[in-house]
C-alpha positions in Angstrom: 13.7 71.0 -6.0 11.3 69.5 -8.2 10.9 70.4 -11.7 8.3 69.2 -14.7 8.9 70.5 -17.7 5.9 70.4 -20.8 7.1 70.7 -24.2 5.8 72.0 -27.4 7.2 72.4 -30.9 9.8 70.5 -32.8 12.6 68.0 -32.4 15.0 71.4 -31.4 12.8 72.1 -28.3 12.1 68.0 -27.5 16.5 68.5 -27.3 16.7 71.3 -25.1 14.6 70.1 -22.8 16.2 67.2 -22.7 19.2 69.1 -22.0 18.1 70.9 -19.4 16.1 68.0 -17.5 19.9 66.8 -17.3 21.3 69.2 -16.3 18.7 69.9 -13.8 19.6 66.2 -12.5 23.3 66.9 -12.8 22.7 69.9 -9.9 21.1 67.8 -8.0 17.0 68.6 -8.5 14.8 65.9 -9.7 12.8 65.4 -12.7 9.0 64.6 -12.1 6.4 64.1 -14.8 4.7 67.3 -15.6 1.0 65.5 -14.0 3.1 65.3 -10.8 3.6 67.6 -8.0 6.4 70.0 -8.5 8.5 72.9 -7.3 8.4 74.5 -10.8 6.5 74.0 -13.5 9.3 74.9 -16.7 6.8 75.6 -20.3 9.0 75.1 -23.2 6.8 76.8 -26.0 6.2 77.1 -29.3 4.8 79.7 -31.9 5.0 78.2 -35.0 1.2 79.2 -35.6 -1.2 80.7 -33.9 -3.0 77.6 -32.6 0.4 76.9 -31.1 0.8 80.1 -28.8 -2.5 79.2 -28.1 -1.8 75.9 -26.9 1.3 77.6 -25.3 -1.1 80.1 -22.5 -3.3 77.2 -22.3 -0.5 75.1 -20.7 0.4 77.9 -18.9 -2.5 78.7 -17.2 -3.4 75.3 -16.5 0.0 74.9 -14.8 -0.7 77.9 -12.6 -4.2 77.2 -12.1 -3.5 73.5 -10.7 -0.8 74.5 -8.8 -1.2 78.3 -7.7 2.3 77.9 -4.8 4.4 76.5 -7.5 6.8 78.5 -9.4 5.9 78.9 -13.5 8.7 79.5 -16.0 8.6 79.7 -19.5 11.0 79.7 -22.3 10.8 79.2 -26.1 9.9 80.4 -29.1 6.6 82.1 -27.7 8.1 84.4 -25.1 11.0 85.0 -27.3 8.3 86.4 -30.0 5.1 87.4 -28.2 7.0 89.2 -24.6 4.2 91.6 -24.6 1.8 88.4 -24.5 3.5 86.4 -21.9 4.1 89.1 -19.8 0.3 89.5 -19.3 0.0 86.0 -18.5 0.5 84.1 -14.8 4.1 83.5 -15.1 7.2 84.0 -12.3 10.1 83.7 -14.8 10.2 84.5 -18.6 13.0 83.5 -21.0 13.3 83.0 -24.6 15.3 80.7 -26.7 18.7 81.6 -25.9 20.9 80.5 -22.8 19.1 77.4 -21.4 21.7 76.7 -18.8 21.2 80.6 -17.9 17.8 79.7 -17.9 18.2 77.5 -15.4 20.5 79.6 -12.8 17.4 81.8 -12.7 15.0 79.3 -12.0 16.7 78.2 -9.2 16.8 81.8 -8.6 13.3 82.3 -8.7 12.7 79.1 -6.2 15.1 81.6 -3.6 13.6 84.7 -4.1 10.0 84.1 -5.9 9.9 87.7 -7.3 9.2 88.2 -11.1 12.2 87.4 -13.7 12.6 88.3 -17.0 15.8 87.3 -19.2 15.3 87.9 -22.8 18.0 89.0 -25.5 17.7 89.9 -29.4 17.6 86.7 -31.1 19.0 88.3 -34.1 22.1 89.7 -32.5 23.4 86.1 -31.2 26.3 84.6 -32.9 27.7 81.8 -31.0 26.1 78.1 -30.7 25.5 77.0 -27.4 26.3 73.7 -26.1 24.0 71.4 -25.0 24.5 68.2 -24.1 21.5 65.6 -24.2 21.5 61.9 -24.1 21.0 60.2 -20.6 18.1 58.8 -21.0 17.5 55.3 -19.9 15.3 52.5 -22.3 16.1 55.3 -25.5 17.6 53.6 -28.4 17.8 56.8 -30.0 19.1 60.1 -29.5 19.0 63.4 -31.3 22.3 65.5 -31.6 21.2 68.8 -32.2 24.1 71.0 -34.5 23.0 74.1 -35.7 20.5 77.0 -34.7 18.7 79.9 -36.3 17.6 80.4 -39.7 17.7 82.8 -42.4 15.6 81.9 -45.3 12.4 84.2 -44.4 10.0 82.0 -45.5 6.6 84.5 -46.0 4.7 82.2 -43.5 7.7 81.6 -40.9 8.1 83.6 -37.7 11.0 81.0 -36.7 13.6 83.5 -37.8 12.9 86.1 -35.6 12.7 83.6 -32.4 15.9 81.8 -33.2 17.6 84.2 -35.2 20.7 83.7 -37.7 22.9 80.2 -38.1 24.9 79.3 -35.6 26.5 76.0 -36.1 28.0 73.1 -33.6 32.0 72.3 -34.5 33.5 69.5 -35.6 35.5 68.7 -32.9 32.4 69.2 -30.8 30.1 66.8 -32.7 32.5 64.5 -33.0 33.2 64.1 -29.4 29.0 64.3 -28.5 28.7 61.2 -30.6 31.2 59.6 -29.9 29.4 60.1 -26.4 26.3 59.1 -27.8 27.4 55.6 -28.6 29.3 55.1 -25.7 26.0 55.8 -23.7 24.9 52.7 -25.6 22.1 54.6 -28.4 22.2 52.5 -31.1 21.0 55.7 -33.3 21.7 59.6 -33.6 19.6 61.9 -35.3 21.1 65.2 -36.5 18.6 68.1 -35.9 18.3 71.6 -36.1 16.2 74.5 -37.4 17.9 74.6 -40.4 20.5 72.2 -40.6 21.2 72.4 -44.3 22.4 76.1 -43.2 25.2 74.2 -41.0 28.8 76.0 -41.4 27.6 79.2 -42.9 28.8 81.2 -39.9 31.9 79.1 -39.5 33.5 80.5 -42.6 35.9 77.8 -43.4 34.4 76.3 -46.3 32.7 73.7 -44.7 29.2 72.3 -45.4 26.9 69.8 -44.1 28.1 67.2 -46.0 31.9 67.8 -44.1 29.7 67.3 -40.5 27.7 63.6 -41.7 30.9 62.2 -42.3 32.3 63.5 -39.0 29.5 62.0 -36.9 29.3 58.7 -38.9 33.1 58.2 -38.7 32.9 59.1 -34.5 30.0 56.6 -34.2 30.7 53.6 -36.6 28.6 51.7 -34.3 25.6 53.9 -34.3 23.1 54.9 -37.2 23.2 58.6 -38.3 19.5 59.6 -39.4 19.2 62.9 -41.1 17.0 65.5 -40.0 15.1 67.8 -42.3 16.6 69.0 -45.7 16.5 71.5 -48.1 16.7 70.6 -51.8 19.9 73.2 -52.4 21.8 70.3 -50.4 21.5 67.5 -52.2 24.2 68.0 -54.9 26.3 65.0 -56.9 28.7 65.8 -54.5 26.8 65.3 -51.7 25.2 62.2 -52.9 28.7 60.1 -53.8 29.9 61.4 -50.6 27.3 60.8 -48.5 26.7 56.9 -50.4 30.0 55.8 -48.9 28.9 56.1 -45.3 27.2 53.0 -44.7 25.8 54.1 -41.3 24.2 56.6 -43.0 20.4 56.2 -43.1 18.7 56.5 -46.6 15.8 58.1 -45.3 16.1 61.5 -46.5 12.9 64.4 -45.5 13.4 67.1 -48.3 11.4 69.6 -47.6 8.7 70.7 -50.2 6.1 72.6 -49.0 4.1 73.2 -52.6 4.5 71.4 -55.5 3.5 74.4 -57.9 6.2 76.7 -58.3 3.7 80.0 -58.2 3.1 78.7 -54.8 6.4 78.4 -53.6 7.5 82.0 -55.0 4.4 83.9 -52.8 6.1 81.4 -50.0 9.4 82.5 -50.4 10.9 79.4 -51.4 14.4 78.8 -52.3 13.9 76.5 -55.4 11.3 75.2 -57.9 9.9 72.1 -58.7 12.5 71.3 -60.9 15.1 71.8 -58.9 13.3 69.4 -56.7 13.0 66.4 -59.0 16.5 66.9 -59.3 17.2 66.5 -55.8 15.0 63.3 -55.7 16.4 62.0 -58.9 20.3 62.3 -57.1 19.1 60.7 -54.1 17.6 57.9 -56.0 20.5 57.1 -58.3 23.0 57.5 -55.8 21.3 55.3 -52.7 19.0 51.7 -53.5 15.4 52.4 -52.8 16.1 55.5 -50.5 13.0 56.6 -48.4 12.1 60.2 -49.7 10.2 61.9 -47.1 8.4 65.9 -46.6 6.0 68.1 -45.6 3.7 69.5 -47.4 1.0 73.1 -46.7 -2.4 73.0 -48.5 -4.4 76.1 -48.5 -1.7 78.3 -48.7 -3.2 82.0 -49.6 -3.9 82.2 -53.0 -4.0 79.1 -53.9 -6.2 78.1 -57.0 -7.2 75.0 -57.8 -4.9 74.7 -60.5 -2.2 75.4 -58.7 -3.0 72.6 -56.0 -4.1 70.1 -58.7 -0.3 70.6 -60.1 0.8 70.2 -56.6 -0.8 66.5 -56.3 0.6 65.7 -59.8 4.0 66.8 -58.7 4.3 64.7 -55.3 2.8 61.6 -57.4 5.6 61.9 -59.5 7.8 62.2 -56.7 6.9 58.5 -54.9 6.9 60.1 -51.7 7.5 57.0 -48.6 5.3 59.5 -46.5 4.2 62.7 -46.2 3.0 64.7 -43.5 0.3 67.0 -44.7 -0.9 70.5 -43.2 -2.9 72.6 -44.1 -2.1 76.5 -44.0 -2.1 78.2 -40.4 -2.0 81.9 -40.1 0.9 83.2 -38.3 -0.2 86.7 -37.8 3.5 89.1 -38.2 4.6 87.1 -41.3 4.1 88.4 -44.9 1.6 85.3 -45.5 -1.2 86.4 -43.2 -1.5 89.4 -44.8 -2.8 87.9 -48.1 -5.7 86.6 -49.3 -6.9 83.5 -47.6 -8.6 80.0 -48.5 -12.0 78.7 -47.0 -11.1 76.4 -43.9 -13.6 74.2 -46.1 -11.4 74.4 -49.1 -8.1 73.9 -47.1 -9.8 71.0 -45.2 -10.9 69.1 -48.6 -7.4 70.1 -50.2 -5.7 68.6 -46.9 -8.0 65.2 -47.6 -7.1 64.9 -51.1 -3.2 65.3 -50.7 -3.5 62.7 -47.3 -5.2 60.1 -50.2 -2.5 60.7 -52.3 0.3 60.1 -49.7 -1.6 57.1 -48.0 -1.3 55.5 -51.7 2.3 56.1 -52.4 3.6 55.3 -49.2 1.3 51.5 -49.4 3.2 51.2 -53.1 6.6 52.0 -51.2 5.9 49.5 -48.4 4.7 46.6 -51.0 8.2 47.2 -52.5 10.0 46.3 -49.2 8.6 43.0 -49.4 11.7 40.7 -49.8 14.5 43.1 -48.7 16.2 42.6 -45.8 16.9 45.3 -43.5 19.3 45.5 -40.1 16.3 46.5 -37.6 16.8 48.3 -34.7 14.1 47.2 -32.6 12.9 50.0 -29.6 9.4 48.1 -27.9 6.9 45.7 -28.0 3.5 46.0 -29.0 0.6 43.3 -28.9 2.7 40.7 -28.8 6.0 41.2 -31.2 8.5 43.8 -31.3 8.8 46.7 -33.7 11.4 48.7 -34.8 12.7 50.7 -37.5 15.1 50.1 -40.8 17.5 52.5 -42.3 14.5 53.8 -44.2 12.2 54.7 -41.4 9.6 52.0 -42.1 8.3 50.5 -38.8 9.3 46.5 -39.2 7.0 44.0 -37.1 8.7 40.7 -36.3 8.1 38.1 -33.4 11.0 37.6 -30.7 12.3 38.0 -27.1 14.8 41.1 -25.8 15.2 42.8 -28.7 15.1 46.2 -26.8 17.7 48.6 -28.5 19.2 45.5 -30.5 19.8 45.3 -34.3 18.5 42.2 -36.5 18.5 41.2 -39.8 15.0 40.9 -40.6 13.7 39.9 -44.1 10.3 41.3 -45.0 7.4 39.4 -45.8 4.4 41.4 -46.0 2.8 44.4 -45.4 1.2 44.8 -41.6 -0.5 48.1 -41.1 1.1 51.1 -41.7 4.3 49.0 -41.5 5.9 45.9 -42.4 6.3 42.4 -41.1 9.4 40.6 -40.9 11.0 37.5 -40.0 14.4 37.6 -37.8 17.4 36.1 -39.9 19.2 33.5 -37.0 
């Protein structure tokens, strides 16, 4: 059969589908761009806000609407969340964020006997990490290796708890052996993701911490580049830093996640930490690692939010240096503790939203006119208008003119600033 698959959300679902457009492939079906005619149209949805479940039945219907004999199946955090919701919607097969791989024995199920499906479980009562393997993708330099699941920090505007439920962590011996994989399949670059990855080993119980698992993918893959997915402060410890220094595959790009830089704010949100813990975070990072790349998101507009308290959060990420920032401001998630509160203006959250984007567009122009005269190894991925671009350890886009530099890595030293990104000339 043919199968297109559409995917919302973050880096976790971009992974799972992934791994279950190979293993579609692996039982013999084929793969077809979700613009194409298929057999099965397979939604892999989000529900992080409300405009995302929107987007979610919009893709939905669309797919049904376009292609009323084709089988529809969704999975994700939207059907795990909202079942009431997707039921009412045009939809043959309904699953939520659990069991991919059963996922896919029904929709080949559904292809037989095209009568209605539902498979969905308790998120909260899961407790064992399923294994998926992705990868096996051809003209990919990188890959993401994704090693823990669930979350259990409650955040007041999060519903990503109840869709994923509680931590569930890859092994060692398991990540070991996927990158080792990884590299083998020639990526030059893994990138460790997961909802909550500085969570990984809670549920293992044998005193192992994130920290333990970075050193067991950069020793498996010496020849690849580990990138870190999102962090939360609590991680970065002096331990953690000296440890993590020594691995020189290790990228120092590191996306701390911030959220508010007032510490009111962050208590309504449910924040682990304050902003002091924070700069102590940063502070590690930076005296531990040359020039590290601090990255994070950040919400504007959050309910109840003076302007005091956002003018101390744009004094806080100045101090900070941020590389970049991505900035957002607040969405309601209706079912979370947040939504119930006050709210901003959309005008207010839209000016507060402009004035934080200022702010990062000027510290991450002050950390690219610092790269000028490094040299970085560059792993470069395509071309585009006329030289080829990659990335450095620190997550800045490099510029530099060559010839078949696909998925190679060059010493490039830095000579200006070109865009958003740098320019560079290839060391011979």
């Amino acid at each position: 059969m043919k199968v297109a698959i559409y995917t919302l959300g973050c880096k976790v679902n971009q992974y799972e589908t992934q791994a279950m457009e190979q293993e579609l492939r692996r039982r013999g079906h084929t793969v077809v761009p979700f613009t194409a005619d298929a057999d099965a149209y397979v939604v892999n949805t989000c529900s992080v806000t409300a405009v995302s479940d929107q987007k979610s039945r919009q893709v939905i219907s669309r797919a049904r609407r376009t292609h009323p004999e084709s089988v529809v199946a969704i999975c994700g955090c939207y059907s795990q969340t909202h079942p009431e919701d997707v039921r009412a919607l045009p939809v043959d097969l309904i699953a939520g964020t659990g069991d991919r791989m059963g996922f896919l024995d029904l929709l080949e199920q559904e292809m037989e006997d095209r009568r209605p499906l539902e498979s969905l479980d308790r998120s909260f009562d899961r407790r064992t990490f399923e294994l998926l393997s992705a990868g096996g993708l051809p003209n990919r330099t990188r890959a993401m290796l994704k090693v823990e699941d669930g979350c259990v920090n409650f955040c007041s505007y999060c519903i990503i708890p109840y869709a994923r439920g509680p931590v569930r962590s890859l092994t060692l011996d398991h990540a070991a052996r996927e990158a080792a994989r990884l590299q083998k399949e020639g990526y030059r670059e893994i990138v460790l993701t997961g909802i909550e990855i500085s969570s990984w080993g809670q549920d293992l119980k044998n005193g192992a911490s994130l920290i333990d698992l970075i050193e067991t993918v950069c020793t498996a893959a010496l020849e690849c580049r580990v990138r870190l997915g999102s962090l939360e402060p609590r991680t970065i410890t002096e331990e953690f830093c000296r440890r993590a220094a020594r691995l020189e595959n290790l990228c120092p790009q590191f996306h701390l996640s911030l959220q508010s830089g007032c510490d009111d704010t962050l208590r309504r949100m449910n924040r682990k930490y304050t902003t002091a813990r924070y700069a102590e975070s940063a502070e590690l990072l930076r005296r531990f690692f040359r020039r590290p790349a601090l990255t994070t998101d950040l919400i504007v507009g959050f309910p109840e939010e003076t302007e005091e308290e956002f003018a101390r959060t744009i004094a806080f990420i100045r101090s900070c240096g941020f590389a970049q920032m991505h900035i957002f401001p607040y969405s309601i998630r209706p079912g979370t503790p947040a939504a119930e509160r006050p709210q901003v203006s959309a005008r207010v959250k839209e000016a507060r939203a402009a004035a934080a984007a200022e702010a990062a567009a000027e510290m991450h122009r002050e950390y690219l006119a610092g790269c000028v005269g490094e040299r970085y190894p560059v792993l470069f991925e395509q071309e585009k208008n006329g030289k080829f671009v990659g990335h450095a350890p620190n997550y800045m886009e490099v510029y530099s003119k060559g010839s078949d530099l696909h998925n190679k890595v060059r010493m490039v030293r830095i000579t200006g600033v070109e865009g958003d990104g740098l320019a560079g000339e290839i060391e011979e």
